[in-house]
C-alpha positions, -999 to +999 in steps of 0.1 A: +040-028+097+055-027+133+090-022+131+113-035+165+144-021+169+162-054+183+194-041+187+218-013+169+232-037+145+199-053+130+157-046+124+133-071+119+094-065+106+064-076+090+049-059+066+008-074+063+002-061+029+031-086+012+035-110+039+069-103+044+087-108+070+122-091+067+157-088+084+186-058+077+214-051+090+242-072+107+232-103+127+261-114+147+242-121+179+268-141+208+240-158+222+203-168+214+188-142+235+194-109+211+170-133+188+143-131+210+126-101+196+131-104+159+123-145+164+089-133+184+086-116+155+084-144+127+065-166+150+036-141+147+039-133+111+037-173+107+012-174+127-012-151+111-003-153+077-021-176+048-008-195+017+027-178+013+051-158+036+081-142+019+114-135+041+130-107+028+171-108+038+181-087+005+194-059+032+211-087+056+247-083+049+266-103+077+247-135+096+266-160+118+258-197+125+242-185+156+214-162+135+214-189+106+206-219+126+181-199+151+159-185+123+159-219+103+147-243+130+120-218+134+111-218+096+116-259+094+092-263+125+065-239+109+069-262+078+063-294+096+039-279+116+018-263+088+018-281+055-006-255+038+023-227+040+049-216+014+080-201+024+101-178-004+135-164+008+143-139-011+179-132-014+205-103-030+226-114-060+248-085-041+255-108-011+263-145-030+266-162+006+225-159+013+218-175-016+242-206-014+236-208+025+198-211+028+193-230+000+203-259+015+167-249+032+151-258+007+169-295+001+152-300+035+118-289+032+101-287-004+079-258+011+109-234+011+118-218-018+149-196-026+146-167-049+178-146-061+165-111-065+155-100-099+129-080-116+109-117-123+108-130-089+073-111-075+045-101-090+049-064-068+082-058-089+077-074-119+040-062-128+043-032-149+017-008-155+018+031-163+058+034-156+063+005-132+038+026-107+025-001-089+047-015-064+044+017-051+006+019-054+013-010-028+037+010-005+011+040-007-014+015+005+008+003+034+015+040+048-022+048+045-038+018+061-024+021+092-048+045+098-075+039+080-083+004+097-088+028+127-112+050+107-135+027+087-153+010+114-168+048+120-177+050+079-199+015+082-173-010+082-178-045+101-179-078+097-201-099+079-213-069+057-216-069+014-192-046+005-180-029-037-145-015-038-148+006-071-115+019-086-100-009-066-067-009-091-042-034-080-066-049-051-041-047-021-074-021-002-098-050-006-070-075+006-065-060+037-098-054+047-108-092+042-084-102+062-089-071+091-128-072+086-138-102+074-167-092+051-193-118+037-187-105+001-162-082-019-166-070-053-138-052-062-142-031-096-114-018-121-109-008-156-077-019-160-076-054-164-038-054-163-045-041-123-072-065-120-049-097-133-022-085-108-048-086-080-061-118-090-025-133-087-022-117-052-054-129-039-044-165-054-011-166-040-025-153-002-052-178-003-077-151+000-111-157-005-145-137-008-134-112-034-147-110-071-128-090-090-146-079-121-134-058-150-162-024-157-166+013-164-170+033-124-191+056-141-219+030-157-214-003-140-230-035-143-235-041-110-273-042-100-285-012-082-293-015-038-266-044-034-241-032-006-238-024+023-202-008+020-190+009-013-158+023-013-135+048-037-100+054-027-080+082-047-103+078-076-126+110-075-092+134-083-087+118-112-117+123-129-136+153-148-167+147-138-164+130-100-203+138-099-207+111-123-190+085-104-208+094-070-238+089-084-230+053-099-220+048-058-252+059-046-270+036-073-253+004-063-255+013-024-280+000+001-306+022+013-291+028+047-258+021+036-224+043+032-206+048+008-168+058+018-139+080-006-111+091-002-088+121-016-058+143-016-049+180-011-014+183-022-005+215-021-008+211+018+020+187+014+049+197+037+081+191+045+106+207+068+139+218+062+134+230+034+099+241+033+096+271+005+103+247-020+082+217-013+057+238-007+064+260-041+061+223-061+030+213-043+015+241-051+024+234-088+014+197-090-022+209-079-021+235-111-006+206-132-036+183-125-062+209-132-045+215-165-055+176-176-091+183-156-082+165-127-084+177-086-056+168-068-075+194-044-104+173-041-101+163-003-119+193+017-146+191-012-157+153-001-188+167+019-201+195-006-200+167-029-217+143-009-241+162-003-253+170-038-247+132-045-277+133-019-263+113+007-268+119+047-253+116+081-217+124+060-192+123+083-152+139+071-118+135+087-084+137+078-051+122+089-018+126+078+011+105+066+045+110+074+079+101+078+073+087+113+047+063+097+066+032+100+103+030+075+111+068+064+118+053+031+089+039+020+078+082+020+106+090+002+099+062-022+064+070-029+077+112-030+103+096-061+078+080-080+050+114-078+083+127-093+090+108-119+047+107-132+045+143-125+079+161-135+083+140-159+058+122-177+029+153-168+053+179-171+066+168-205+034+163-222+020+201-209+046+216-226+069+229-194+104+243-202+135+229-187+138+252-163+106+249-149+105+214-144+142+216-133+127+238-100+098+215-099+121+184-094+141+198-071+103+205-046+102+169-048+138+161-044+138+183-010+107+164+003+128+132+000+153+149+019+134+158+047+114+122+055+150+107+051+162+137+074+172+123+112+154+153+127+131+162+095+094+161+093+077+151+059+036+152+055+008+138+028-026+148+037-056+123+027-091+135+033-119+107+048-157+109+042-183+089+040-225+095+036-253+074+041-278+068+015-315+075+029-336+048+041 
């Protein structure tokens, strides 16, 4: 997402992982030229993106004739001009004026749609797995891949190559790096087959092609062994026992000579500043909370000692970190609230903590949130990067 700041009253963006183009604020420009920016904007989003393009005015509160009639000659053109794209505008119930003013859009062109905002109207907000997790499984997604499109060309990533995403969850990994990387092939592999149904829907709905997504075990797949020349495992290693288990599995189905890449967390060197004793107390928790239900939330720095026992070469580690400056401070402090909620509550809850522990433990995470949303505060999530080539 490349956010533009247009002018003091209003922000337009596009986010790539939902096609979604949005617009906040007030738009009361007094001539066409403020547009320019936030109009260069859409072009490019219509420009790149396939199937359907969602503009997002749910935080638009005031919009003169000027702004209205600007932004829908644009989004008329594109329609004449491309008959293969979908527009959905989605609106606020909040603000009844959006809803009543562009629908007369879609009286004009029968590929604009109009969609009041509810908990039906996309699949990201409506899909419910685990507590509702994963819309921000998507937003996690979107602060992490701005940096890891820049990493994976230097863990075996190109174009044209045969590539598993295991663990792939709700798909949005795999979607982006079809469209960034253009590989031949994509088999993306998850046991859920809630997860698997939602990424199916995406895929469908983006006109993505050249991923199969296919429901199996990571630790004893079906897939045929020497296949791929890619595999990857994002956030999936923590979560398990026995991680050993899975590696291996990734080796199997690996090409001699290919990579296979993971990634993982170390959250007790999440940070935060003000406030810093006690994000750092709760981060220090979370890690102790995971190893209670024999999982590694710690498992980051480890990536090479267990590559290397998986038997792999050439294993190359980095780490980056994502903050608060990574694009809209709030999507941070969003993903922050929902670790809270799984982990102070549902976790918490089912070890056995007393009030007053998990009373302290919410407040860690509360105090994050307040620093990424601080003006002059600093808030940090560490992911660990590695990769290993399988010998020849």
């Amino acid at each position: 997402m490349n956010p533009y700041d247009l002018n003091p009253r209003f922000k337009a963006q596009y986010d790539l992982n939902n096609q979604e183009f949005s617009i906040s604020g007030i738009m009361r420009p007094q001539s066409i030229d403020e547009l320019a920016p936030s109009i260069a904007v859409l072009k490019d989003s219509i420009e790149h993106v396939r199937g359907v393009l969602y503009v997002n005015i749910k935080r638009l509160t005031q919009m003169n004739n000027t702004a209205f009639q600007t932004f829908s000659r644009v989004l008329i053109d594109a329609c004449r001009a491309r008959t293969d794209l979908k527009f959905v505008i989605i609106t606020s119930s909040v603000a009844g004026w959006m809803t009543k003013k562009f629908g007369r859009l879609s009286g004009l062109e029968p590929n604009i749609a109009v969609e009041q905002y509810d908990s039906a109207f996309y699949p990201g907000q409506s899909f419910l797995e685990e507590g509702g997790f994963i819309p921000i499984l998507r937003t996690q997604t979107k602060m992490t891949w701005r940096h890891e499109r820049t990493i994976l060309p230097r863990h075996g990533m190109q174009s044209g190559i045969v590539m598993a995403d295991i663990c792939c969850g709700i798909g949005d990994f795999a979607v982006l790096v079809q469209k960034e990387f253009q590989p031949s092939r994509i088999v993306a592999l998850d046991h859920s087959r809630s997860s698997l149904a939602y990424a199916r829907s995406v895929a469908a709905a983006f006109y993505i092609r050249g991923i199969e997504y296919t429901y199996g075990d990571a630790s004893e797949m079906l897939l045929d062994e020497g296949q791929f020349d890619l595999v990857t495992c994002r956030h999936s290693l923590q979560v398990f026992d026995k991680p050993e288990l899975i590696l291996k599995e990734l080796f199997r189905i690996c090409k001699p000579g290919g990579r296979v890449y993971i990634t993982n967390e170390k959250n007790s060197h999440c940070l935060g500043e003000p406030r810093a004793d006690s994000i750092q107390w709760t981060y220090n928790e979370v890690a102790k909370l995971w190893a209670y239900f024999k999982m590694d939330i710690e498992l980051g720095p480890k990536s090479r000692r267990y590559l290397a026992e998986a038997g792999f070469e050439d294993i190359r580690v980095e780490s980056f970190m994502v903050t608060n400056q990574d694009g809209d401070p709030q999507d941070f402090a969003d993903v922050v609230a929902a670790w809270e909620n799984v982990y102070a509550g549902e976790m918490a809850a089912k070890r056995g903590d007393p009030p007053a522990f998990i009373r302290r433990f919410r407040q860690g995470f509360q105090d994050h949130i307040f620093a990424a949303l601080h003006p002059k505060g600093y808030a940090g999530w560490p992911i660990w990067a590695a990769s290993g080539r399988k010998p020849l």
